[in-house]
C-alpha positions as CSV (number, residue, x, y, z in Angstrom):
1,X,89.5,13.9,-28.6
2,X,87.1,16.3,-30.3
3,X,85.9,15.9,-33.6
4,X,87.2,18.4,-35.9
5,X,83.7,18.9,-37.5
6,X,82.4,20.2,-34.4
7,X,84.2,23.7,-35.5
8,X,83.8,23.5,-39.1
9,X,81.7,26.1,-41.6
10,X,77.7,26.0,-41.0
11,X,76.2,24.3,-43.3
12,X,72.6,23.9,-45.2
13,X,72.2,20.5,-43.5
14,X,73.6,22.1,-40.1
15,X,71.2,24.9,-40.0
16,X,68.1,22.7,-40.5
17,X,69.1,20.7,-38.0
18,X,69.6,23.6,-35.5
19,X,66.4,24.6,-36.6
20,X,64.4,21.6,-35.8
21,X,65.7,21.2,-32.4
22,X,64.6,24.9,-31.9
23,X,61.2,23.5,-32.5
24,X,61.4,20.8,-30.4
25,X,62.0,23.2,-27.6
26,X,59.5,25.4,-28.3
27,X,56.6,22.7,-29.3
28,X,55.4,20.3,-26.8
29,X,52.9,18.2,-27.4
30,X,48.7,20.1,-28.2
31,X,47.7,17.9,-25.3
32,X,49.9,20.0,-23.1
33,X,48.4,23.3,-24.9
34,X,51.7,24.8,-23.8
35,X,54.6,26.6,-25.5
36,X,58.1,27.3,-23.9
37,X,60.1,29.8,-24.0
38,X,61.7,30.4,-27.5
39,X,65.8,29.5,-27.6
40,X,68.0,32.6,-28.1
41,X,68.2,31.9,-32.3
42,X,64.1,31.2,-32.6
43,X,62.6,34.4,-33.7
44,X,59.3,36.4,-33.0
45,X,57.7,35.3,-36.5
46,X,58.2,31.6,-35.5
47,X,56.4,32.1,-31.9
48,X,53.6,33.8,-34.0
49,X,53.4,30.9,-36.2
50,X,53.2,28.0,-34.5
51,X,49.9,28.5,-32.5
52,X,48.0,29.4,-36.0
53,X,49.4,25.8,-37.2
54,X,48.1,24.0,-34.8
55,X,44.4,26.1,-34.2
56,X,44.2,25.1,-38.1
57,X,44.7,21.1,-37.4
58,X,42.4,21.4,-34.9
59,X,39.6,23.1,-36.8
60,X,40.8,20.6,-39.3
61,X,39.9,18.1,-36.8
62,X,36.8,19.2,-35.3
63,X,35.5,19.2,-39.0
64,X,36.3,16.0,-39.8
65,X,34.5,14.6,-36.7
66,X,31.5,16.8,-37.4
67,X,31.4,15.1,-41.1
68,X,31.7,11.8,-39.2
69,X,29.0,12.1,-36.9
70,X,26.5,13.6,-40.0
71,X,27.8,10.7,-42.3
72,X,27.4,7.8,-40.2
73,X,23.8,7.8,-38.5
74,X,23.8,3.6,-38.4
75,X,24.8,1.9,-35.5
76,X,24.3,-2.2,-33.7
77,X,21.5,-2.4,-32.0
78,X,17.9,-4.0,-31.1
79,X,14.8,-2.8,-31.5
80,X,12.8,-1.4,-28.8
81,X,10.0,-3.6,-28.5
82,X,12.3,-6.8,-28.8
83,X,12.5,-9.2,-26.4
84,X,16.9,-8.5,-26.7
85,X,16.9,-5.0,-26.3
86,X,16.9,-3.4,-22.5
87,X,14.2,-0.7,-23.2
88,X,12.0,-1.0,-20.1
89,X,9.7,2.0,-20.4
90,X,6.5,1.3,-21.0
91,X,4.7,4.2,-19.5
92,X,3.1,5.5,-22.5
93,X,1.5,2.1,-23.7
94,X,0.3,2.0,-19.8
95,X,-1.9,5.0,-20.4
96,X,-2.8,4.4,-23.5
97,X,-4.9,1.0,-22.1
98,X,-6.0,3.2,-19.3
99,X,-7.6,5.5,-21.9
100,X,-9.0,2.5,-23.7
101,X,-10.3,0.9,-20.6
102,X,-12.2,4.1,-19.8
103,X,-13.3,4.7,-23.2
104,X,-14.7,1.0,-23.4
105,X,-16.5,1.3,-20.1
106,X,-17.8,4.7,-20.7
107,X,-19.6,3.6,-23.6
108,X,-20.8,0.5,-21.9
109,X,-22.2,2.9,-19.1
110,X,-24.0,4.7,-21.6
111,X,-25.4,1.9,-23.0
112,X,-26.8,0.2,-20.0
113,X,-28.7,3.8,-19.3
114,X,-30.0,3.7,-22.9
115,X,-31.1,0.2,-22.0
116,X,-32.6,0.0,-18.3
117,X,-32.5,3.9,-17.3
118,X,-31.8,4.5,-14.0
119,X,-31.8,1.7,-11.6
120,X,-30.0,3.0,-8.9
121,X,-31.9,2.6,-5.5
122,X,-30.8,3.4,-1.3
123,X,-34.0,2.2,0.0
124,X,-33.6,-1.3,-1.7
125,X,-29.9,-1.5,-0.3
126,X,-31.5,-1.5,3.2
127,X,-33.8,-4.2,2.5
128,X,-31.1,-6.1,1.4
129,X,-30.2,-5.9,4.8
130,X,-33.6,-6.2,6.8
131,X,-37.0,-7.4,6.0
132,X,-38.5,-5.1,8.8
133,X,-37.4,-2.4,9.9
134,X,-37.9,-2.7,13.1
135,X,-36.4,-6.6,13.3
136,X,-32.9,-6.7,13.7
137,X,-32.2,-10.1,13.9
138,X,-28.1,-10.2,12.2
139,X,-27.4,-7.3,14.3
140,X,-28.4,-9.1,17.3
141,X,-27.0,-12.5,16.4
142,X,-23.9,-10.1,16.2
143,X,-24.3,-8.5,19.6
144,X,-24.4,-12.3,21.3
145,X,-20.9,-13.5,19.8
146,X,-19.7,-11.4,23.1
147,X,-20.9,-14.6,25.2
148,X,-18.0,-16.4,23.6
149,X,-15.6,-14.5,23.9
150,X,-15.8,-14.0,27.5
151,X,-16.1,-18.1,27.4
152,X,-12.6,-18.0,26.1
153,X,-11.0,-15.6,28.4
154,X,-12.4,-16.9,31.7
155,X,-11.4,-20.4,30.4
156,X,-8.0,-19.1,29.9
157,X,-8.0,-17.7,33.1
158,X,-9.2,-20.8,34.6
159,X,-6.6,-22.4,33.0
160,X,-3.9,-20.0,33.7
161,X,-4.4,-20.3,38.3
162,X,-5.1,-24.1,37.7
163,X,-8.1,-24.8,38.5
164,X,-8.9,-26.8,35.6
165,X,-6.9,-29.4,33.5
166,X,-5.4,-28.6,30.1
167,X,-7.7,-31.4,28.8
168,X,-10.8,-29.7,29.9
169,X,-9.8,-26.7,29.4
170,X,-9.4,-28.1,25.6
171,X,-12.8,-29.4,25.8
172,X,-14.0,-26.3,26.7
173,X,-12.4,-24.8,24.0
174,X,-13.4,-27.6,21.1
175,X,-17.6,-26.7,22.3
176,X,-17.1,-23.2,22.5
177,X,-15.6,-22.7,18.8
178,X,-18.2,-25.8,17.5
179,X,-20.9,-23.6,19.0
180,X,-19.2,-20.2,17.5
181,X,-19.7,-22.0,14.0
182,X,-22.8,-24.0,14.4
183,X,-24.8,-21.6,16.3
184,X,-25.4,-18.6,13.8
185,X,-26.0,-21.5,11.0
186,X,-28.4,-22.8,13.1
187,X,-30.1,-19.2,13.4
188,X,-29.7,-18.4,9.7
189,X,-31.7,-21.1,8.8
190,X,-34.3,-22.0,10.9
191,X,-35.0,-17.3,10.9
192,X,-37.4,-16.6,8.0
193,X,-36.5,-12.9,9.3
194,X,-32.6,-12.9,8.4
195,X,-32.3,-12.2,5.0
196,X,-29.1,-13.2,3.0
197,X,-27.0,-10.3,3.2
198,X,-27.5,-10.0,6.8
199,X,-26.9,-13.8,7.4
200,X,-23.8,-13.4,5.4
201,X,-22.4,-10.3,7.6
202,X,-23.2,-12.4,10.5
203,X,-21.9,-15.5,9.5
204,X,-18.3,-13.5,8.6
205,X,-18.4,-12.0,12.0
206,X,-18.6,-15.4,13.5
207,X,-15.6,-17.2,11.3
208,X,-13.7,-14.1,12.0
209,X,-14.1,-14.5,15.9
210,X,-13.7,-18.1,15.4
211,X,-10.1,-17.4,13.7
212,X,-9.5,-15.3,16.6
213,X,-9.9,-17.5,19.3
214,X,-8.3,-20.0,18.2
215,X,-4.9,-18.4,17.8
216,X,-6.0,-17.0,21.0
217,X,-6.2,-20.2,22.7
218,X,-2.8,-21.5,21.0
219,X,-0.5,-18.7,21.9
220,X,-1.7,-18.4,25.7
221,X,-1.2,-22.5,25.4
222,X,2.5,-21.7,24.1
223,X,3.0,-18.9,26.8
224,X,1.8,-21.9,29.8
225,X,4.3,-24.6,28.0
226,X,7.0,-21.9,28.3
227,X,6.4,-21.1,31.6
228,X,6.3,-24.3,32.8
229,X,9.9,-25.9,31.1
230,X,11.0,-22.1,32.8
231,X,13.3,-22.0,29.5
232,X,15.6,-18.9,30.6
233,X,17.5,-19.6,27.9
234,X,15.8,-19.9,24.6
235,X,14.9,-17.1,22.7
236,X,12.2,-15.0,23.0
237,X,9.1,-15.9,21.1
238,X,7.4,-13.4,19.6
239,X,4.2,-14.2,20.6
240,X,5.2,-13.7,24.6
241,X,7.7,-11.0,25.0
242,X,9.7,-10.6,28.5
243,X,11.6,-7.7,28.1
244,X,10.5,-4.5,26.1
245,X,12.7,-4.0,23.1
246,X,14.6,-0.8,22.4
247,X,12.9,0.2,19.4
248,X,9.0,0.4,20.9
249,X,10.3,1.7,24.4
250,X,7.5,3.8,24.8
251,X,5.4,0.9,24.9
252,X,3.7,-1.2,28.0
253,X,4.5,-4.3,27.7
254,X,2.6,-7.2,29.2
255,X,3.2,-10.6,30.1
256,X,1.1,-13.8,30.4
257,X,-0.9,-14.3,32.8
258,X,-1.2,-10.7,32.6
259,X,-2.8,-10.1,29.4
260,X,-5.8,-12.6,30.2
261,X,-7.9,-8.9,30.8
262,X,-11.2,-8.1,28.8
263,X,-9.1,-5.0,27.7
264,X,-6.7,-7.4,25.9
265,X,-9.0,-9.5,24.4
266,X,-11.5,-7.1,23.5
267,X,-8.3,-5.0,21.6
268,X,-7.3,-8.6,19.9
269,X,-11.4,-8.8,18.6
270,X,-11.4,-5.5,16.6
271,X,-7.7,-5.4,15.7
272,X,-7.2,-6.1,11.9
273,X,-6.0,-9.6,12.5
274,X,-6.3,-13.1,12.5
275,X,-3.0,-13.8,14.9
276,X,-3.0,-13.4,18.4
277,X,0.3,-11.4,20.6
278,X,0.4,-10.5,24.0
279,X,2.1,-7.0,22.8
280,X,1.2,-5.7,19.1
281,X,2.8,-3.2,17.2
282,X,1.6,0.2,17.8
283,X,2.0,3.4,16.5
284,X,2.8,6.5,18.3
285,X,-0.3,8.6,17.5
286,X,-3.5,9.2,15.6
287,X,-2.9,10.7,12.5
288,X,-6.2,12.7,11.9
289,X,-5.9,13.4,8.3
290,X,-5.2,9.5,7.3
291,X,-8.0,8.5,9.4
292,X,-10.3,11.3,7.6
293,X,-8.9,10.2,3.9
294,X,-9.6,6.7,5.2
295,X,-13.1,6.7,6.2
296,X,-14.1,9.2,2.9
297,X,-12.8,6.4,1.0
298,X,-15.1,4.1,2.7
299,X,-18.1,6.1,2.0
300,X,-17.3,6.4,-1.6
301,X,-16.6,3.0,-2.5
302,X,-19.0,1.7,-0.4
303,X,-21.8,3.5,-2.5
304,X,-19.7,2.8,-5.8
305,X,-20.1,-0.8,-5.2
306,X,-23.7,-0.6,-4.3
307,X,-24.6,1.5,-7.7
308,X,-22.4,-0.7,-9.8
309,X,-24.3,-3.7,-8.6
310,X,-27.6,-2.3,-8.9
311,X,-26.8,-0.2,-12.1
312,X,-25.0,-2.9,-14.1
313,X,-24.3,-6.4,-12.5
314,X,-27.8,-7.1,-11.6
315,X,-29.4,-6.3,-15.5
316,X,-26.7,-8.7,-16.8
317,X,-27.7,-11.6,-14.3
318,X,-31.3,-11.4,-14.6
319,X,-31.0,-11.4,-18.7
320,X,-28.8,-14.6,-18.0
321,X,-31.4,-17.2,-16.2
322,X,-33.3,-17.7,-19.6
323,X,-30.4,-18.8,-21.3
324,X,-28.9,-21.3,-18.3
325,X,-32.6,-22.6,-17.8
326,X,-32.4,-23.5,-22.0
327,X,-28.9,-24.5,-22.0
328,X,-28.5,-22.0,-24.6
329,X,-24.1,-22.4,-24.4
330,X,-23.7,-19.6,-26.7
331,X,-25.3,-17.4,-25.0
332,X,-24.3,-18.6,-22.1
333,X,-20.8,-17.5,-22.7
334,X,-21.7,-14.5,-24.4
335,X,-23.6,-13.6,-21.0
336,X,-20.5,-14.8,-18.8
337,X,-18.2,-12.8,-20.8
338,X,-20.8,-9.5,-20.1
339,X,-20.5,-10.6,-16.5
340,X,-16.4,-10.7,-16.0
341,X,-16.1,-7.2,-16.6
342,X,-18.6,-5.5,-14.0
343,X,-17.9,-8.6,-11.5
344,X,-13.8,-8.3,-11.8
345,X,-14.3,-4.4,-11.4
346,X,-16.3,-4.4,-8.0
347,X,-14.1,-7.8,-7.1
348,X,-11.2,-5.0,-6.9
349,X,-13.2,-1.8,-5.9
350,X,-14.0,-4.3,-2.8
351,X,-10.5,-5.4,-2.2
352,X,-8.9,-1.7,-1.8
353,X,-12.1,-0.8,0.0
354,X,-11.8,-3.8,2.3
355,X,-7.9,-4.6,2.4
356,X,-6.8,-1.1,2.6
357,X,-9.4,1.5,3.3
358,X,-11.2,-0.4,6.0
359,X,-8.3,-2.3,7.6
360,X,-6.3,0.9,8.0
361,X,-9.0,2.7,9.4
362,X,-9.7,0.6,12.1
363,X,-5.6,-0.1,12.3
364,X,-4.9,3.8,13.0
365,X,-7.9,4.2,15.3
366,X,-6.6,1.3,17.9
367,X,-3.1,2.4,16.8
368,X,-2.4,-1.0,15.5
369,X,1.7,-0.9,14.0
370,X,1.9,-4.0,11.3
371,X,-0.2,-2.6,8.3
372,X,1.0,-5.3,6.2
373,X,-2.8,-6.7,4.9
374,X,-1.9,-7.3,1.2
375,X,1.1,-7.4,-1.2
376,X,2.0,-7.5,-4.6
377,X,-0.9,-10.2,-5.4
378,X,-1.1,-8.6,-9.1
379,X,2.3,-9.5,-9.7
380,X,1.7,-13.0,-9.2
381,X,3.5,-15.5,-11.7
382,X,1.6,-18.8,-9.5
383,X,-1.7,-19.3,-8.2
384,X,0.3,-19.9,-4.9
385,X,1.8,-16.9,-4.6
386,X,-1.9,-15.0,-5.0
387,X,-3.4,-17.0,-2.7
388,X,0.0,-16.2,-0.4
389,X,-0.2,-12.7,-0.9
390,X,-3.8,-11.6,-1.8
391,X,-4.8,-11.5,2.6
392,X,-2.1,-11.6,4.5
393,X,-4.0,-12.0,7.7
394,X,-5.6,-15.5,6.8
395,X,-2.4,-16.4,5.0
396,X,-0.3,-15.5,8.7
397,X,-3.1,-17.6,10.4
398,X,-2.9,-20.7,8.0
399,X,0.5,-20.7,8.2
400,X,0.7,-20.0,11.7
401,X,-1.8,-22.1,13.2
402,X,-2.1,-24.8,10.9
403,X,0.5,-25.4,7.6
404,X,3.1,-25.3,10.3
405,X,2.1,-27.3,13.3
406,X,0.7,-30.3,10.1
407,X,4.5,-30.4,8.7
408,X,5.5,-30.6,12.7
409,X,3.4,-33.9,13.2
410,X,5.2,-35.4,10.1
411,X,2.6,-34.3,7.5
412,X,4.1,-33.2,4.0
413,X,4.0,-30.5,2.5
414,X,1.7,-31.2,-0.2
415,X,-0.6,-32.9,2.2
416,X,-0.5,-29.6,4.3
417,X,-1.2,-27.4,1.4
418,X,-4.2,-29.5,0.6
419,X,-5.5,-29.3,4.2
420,X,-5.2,-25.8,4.2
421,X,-7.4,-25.6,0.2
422,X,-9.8,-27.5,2.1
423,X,-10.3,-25.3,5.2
424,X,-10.6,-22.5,2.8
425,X,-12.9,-24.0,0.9
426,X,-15.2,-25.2,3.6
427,X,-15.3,-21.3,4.8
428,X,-16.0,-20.2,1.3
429,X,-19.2,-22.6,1.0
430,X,-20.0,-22.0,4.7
431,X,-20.1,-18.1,3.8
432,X,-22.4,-18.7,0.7
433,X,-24.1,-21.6,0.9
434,X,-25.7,-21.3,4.6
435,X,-26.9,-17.4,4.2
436,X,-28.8,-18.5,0.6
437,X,-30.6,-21.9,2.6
438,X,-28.8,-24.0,-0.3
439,X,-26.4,-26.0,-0.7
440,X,-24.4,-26.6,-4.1
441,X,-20.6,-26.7,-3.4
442,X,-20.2,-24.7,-6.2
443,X,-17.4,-22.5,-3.9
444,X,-16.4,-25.5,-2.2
445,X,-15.3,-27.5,-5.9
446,X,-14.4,-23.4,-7.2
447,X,-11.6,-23.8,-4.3
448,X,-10.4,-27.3,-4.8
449,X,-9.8,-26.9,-8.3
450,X,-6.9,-24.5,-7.3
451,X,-4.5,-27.7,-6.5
452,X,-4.7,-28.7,-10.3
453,X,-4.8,-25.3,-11.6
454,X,-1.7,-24.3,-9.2
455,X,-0.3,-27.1,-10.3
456,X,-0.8,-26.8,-14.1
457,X,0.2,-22.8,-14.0
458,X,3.6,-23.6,-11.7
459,X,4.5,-26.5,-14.2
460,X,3.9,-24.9,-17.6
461,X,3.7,-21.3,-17.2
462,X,6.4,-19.1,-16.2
463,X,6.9,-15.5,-15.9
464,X,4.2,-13.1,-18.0
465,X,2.0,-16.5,-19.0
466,X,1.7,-17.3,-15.3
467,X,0.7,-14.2,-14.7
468,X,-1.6,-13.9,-17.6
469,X,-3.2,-17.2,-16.2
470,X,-3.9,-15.6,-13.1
471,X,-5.6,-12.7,-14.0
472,X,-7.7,-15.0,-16.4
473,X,-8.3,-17.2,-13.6
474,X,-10.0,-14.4,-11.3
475,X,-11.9,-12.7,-14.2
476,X,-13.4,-15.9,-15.4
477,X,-13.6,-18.1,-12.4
478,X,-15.3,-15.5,-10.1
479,X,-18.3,-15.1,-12.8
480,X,-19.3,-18.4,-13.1
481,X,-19.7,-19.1,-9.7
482,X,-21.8,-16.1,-9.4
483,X,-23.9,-17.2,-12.2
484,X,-24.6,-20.7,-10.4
485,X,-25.3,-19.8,-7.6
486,X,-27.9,-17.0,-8.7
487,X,-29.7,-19.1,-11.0
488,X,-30.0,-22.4,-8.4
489,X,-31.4,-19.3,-5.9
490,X,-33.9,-18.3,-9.0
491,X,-34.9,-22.2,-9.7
492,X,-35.1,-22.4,-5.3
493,X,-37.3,-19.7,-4.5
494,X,-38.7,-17.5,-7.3
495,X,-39.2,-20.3,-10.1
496,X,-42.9,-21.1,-9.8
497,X,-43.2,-17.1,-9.3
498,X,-44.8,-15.5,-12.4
499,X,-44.2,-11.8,-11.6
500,X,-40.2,-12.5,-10.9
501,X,-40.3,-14.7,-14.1
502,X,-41.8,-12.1,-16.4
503,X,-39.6,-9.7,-14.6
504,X,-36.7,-11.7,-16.1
């Protein structure tokens, strides 16, 4: 049935109620920003209406957000330079100790002219180098190391058609690399003629080819042993590749016993590395304007180092003997500390010079591929990781040659890592001690003294503090060994010499 009030008179309450669902037909909601079509009984003043309500409530709105925003200026957080907050942008303090470290040296340069003057001088570089000019006896020790090479590769060859045993062909090998380290010693110091900086280039010449051959004579051992066992099925070593791989296909590849050439060997000699391969790496081309950028580098640093020495090193060592013969300590360490700064600055002028100027140059002029000589040594938190990181070529050959084949024979591991400190350290001494006629160990105990201190840093020092302790290690360690050794050379040779010791 229908309600009766359906039909009955309009009322007040009635019309408001038509009214409002009028507007709830017209209105939707401001998200929408839409309005329908007004019902037969809504009116043109109420479609005018409506959008001027709501553009006041949202004015209304905006203003009270914009009060909001001016009213509250506070909010949680850290500041910057705490160890909680995530701000990671510390550019601007990185220049400003750039600036300071220029500033600070920049008046040390001036002082050191105000002091000594010029001191800068080519002629005495050479005679660094040679006592007469027309003597050449590093050059020439240089010029015979050729003798063993081709010892090594007719030995191998030898080796290779059987005609000799393994085991001699191992004896061979052990008086060929005892002679390759014995021989120039010998020469260094029984030659009046060869003066120290030439006996030192020689000497590094001769422990680099000694390096050389002996991954040389391990990896053409490997490629016989492989041969032999005719292991189809293994993997391929790197070290003797079969089949050329799809990514160097433009490459000639080579196989043992082809390799044993004096074109192969020869490349192996001046190739930036330690680790011997029958097929390197190699770029496609030479790239003319690297090359160029290379060798200006070269020159420039090169003749940086040499003015720096002569120019600010050499003032600071020579002011030094009086205090070391006294046992003055305090000046002593005021003398060491003058030292770390110029010595840690030529330390890393010679590393990019060496590590990356050289070694690239000769890397793009034999087109060498693997230009991985260095990493990120600075960013060491452990003395292991520098001396993992620092030369890459000695660390490859260490590990490759001999960390690895100790832990195969049942060594362990700390074992191995000492073996491998020693080694270095007897090459460090070997390179020093031989070229100045004098042995003090002083590199040799420098070296060992890693184990504790790698030890010591790895144990107690993490992160920052580790690294700290590195960098402290190299500034500080590096001068005190030079100022040993340069005052037992004084005490050796110029002591009882009264114009050197009124010089100093």
């Amino acid at each position: 049935m229908i309600d009766k009030n359906d039909f009955g008179p309009v009322t007040r309450s009635r019309r408001r109620a038509t009214i409002t669902s009028a507007k709830s037909e017209i209105v939707k909601p401001r998200n929408g920003a839409t309005f329908g079509v007004s019902s037969h009984k809504s009116g043109s003043k109420t479609q005018e209406y409506l959008p001027k309500n709501l553009q006041l409530r949202e004015d209304s709105k905006r203003k009270c957000d914009l009060y909001d925003k001016m009213s509250s200026c506070h909010k949680l957080q850290e500041s910057m330079l705490s160890s909680a907050s995530s701000f990671k942008n510390y550019r601007g303090i990185l220049n400003w100790c750039v600036v300071m470290l220029v500033l600070s040296n920049a008046r040390l340069f001036l002082e050191n002219l105000l002091r000594y003057g010029i001191l800068v001088d080519p002629i005495q570089v050479v005679s660094l180098f040679l006592k007469d000019p027309y003597s050449w006896p590093a050059a020439c020790l240089v010029i015979v190391s050729n003798v063993f090479i081709l010892v090594a590769m007719y030995t191998e060859r030898k080796l290779a058609m059987g005609s000799i045993s393994e085991k001699v062909g191992l004896l061979i090998y052990i008086l060929n690399l005892t002679v390759i380290l014995c021989f120039p010693m010998v020469v260094v110091l029984k030659l009046p003629s060869i003066t120290p900086v030439g006996g030192a280039f020689a000497l590094g010449i001769y422990t680099i080819l000694f390096l050389k051959l002996y991954s040389y004579k391990d990896v053409n051992k490997w490629c016989r042993e492989r041969m032999q066992a005719k292991a189809r099925s293994l993997s391929r070593s790197l070290s003797c590749p079969s089949t050329p791989s799809s990514s160097s296909s433009m490459q000639s590849y080579v196989s043992y016993p082809g390799n044993l050439s004096l074109r192969d060997i020869f490349y192996f000699v001046f190739a930036p590395t330690l680790c011997y391969e029958l097929n390197f790496p190699r770029s496609e081309s030479i790239r003319m304007g690297f090359l160029l950028r290379r060798l200006f580098e070269m020159l420039l640093l090169t003749q940086l180092l040499v003015g720096l020495t002569q120019q600010w090193m050499v003032p600071i060592i020579r002011s030094s003997m009086k205090p070391l013969q006294e046992m003055d300590y305090t000046r002593m360490t005021e003398r060491l500390l003058r030292l770390a700064v110029p010595n840690h600055l030529l330390w890393l002028i010679f590393f990019y010079s060496f590590f990356h100027s050289s070694m690239n140059f000769v890397a793009e002029l034999l087109r060498f591929g693997d230009r991985e000589f260095y990493r990120d040594w600075w960013n060491s938190e452990t003395i292991t990781y520098f001396w993992q990181n620092w030369n890459i070529p000695v660390h490859r050959w260490c590990l490759r040659h001999f960390y690895k084949p100790l832990l195969r024979r049942g060594a362990s591991k700390l074992l191995s890592q000492s073996a491998v400190f020693f080694a270095s350290a007897f090459f460090h001494e070997y390179l020093v001690s031989v070229p100045l006629r004098m042995f003090r160990l002083w590199a040799f105990m420098g070296m060992m003294a890693q184990l504790p201190l790698a030890w010591f840093v790895a144990r107690f020092l993490r992160g920052n503090y580790g690294n700290a302790a590195v960098w402290l290690s190299l500034i500080i360690g590096q001068p005190i060994a030079v100022l040993m050794y340069v005052h037992d050379y004084y005490v050796t040779h110029y002591q009882e010499d009264p114009t050197v010791t009124e010089a100093l």
